[in-house]
C-alpha positions as CSV (number, residue, x, y, z in Angstrom):
1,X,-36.3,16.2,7.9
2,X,-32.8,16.3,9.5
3,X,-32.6,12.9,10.0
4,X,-33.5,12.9,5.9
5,X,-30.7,14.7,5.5
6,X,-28.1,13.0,8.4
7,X,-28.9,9.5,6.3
8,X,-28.5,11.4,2.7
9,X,-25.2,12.7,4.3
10,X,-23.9,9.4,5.6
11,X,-24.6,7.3,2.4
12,X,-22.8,10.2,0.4
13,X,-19.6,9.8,2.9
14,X,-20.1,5.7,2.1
15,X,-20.1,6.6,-1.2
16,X,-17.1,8.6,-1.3
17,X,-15.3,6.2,0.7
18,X,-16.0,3.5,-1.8
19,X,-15.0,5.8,-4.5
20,X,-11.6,6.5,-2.7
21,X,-10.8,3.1,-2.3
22,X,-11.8,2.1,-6.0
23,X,-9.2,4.4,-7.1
24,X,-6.4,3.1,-5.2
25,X,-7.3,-0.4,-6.3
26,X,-3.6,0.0,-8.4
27,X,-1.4,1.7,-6.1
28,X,1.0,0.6,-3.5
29,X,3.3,2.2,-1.4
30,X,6.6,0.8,-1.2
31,X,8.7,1.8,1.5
32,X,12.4,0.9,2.5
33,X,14.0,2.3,-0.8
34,X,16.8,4.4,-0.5
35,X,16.6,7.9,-1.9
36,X,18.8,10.3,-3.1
37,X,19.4,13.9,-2.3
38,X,17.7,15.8,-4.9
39,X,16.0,12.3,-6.5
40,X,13.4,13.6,-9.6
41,X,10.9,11.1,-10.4
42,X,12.2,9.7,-13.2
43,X,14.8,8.4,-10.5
44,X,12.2,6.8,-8.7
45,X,10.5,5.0,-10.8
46,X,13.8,3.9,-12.6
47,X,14.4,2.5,-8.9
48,X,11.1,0.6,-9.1
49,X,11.9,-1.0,-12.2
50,X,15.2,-2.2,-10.9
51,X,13.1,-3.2,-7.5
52,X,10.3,-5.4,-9.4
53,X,13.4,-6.9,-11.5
54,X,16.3,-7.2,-9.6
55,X,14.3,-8.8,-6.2
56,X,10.8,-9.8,-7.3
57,X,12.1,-11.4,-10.5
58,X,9.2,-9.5,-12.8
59,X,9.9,-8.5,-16.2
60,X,9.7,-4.7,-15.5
61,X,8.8,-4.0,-18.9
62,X,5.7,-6.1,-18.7
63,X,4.5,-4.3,-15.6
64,X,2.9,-0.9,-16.7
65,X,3.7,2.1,-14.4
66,X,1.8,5.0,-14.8
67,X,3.5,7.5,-12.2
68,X,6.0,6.3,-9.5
69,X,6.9,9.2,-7.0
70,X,8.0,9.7,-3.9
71,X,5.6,11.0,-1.0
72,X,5.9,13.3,1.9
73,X,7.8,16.3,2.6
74,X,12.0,15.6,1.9
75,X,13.9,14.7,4.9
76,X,16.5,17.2,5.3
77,X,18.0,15.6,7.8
78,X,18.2,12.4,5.6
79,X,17.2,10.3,9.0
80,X,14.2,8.4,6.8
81,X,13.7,8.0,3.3
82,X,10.3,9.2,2.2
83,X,8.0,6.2,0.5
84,X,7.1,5.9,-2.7
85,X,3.8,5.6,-4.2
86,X,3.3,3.4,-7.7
87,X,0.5,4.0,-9.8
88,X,0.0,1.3,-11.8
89,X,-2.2,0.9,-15.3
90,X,-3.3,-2.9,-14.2
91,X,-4.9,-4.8,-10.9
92,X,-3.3,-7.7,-12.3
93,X,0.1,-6.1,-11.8
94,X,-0.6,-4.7,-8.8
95,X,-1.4,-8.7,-7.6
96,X,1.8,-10.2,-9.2
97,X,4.1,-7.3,-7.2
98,X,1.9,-8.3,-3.4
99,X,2.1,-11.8,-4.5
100,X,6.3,-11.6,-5.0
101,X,6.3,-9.4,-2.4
102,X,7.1,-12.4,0.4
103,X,10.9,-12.3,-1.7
104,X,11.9,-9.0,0.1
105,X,11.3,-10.8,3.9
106,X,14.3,-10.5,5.0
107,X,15.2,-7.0,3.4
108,X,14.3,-3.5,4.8
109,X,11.9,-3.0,2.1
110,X,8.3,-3.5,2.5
111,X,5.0,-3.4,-0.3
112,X,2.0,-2.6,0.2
113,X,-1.4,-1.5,-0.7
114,X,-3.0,2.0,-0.2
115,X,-6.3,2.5,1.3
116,X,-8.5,5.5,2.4
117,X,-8.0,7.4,5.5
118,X,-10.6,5.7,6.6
119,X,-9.7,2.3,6.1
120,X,-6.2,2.6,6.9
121,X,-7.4,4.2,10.4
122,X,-9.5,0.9,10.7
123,X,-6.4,-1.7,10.0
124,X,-4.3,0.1,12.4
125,X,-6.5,-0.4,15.4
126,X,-7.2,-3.8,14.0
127,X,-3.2,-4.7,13.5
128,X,-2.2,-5.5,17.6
129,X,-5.2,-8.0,17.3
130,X,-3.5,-10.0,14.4
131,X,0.0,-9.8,16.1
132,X,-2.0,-11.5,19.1
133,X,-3.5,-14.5,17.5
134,X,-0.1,-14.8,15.6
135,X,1.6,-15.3,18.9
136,X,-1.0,-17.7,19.8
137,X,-0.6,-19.5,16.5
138,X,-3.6,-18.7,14.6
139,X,-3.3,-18.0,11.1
140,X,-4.2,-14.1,11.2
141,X,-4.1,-11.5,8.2
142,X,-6.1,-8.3,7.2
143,X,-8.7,-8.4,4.3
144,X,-9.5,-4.7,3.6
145,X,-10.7,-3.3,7.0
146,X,-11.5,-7.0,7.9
147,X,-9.7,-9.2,10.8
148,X,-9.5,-12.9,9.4
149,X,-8.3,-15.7,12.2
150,X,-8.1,-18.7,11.2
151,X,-7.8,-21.3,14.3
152,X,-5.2,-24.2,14.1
């Protein structure tokens, strides 16, 4: 009976897991933007609108944001800016933002996507491995909570 219940347990966590992830499927986090001492989040997402037309060259009125905010406890000290998160009303948006993303290289600002705990967790022990085969000159990149190498 317990291990009934152990394997009812562990395909609820799965579940769960997957559920966390599905809902993130249209967020990022976007960190690297300045923020201002008592910034509301209409301030934010104004930012984000300037960010997606300004450096990615999108037409910020096409791309639907549902809540831009930013996330963490305020810095104080104003040492680091907090990041932001973006909730936005379409995958497709989300994949035109990741895909321009590569225009902010050589800025302090970096894109992202969110994952669960979880996951995240997972691509964090799995990111020295990528910078390795990199350096070897392997094609090397992330997919999810998967390592992809490709050999040259």
């Amino acid at each position: 009976k317990i291990q009934s219940i152990e394997q009812d347990l562990k395909g609820l966590v799965d579940q769960v897991e997957y559920l966390d992830n599905y809902t993130r499927r249209t967020t990022l986090r976007i960190d690297g933007v300045p923020e201002m001492p008592n910034e509301d989040w209409a301030q934010t997402e104004a930012k984000v609108r300037d960010l997606l037309k300004k450096q990615l060259n999108l037409d910020e009125k096409s791309v639907e944001i549902d809540r831009a905010h930013r996330v963490g406890k305020r810095d104080t000290t104003k040492k680091k800016d907090r990041p932001i998160a973006v909730k936005l009303l379409r995958y497709k948006d989300k994949d035109d933002i990741l895909k321009n993303s590569k225009k902010l290289k050589d800025t302090n600002i970096f894109i992202r996507e969110t994952f669960s705990d979880r996951v995240e967790l997972k691509r964090k022990e799995l990111w020295p491995k990528v910078q390795e085969e990199r350096k070897k000159g392997n094609i090397a990149y992330m997919n999810f909570d998967k390592l992809v190498i490709k050999r040259r």
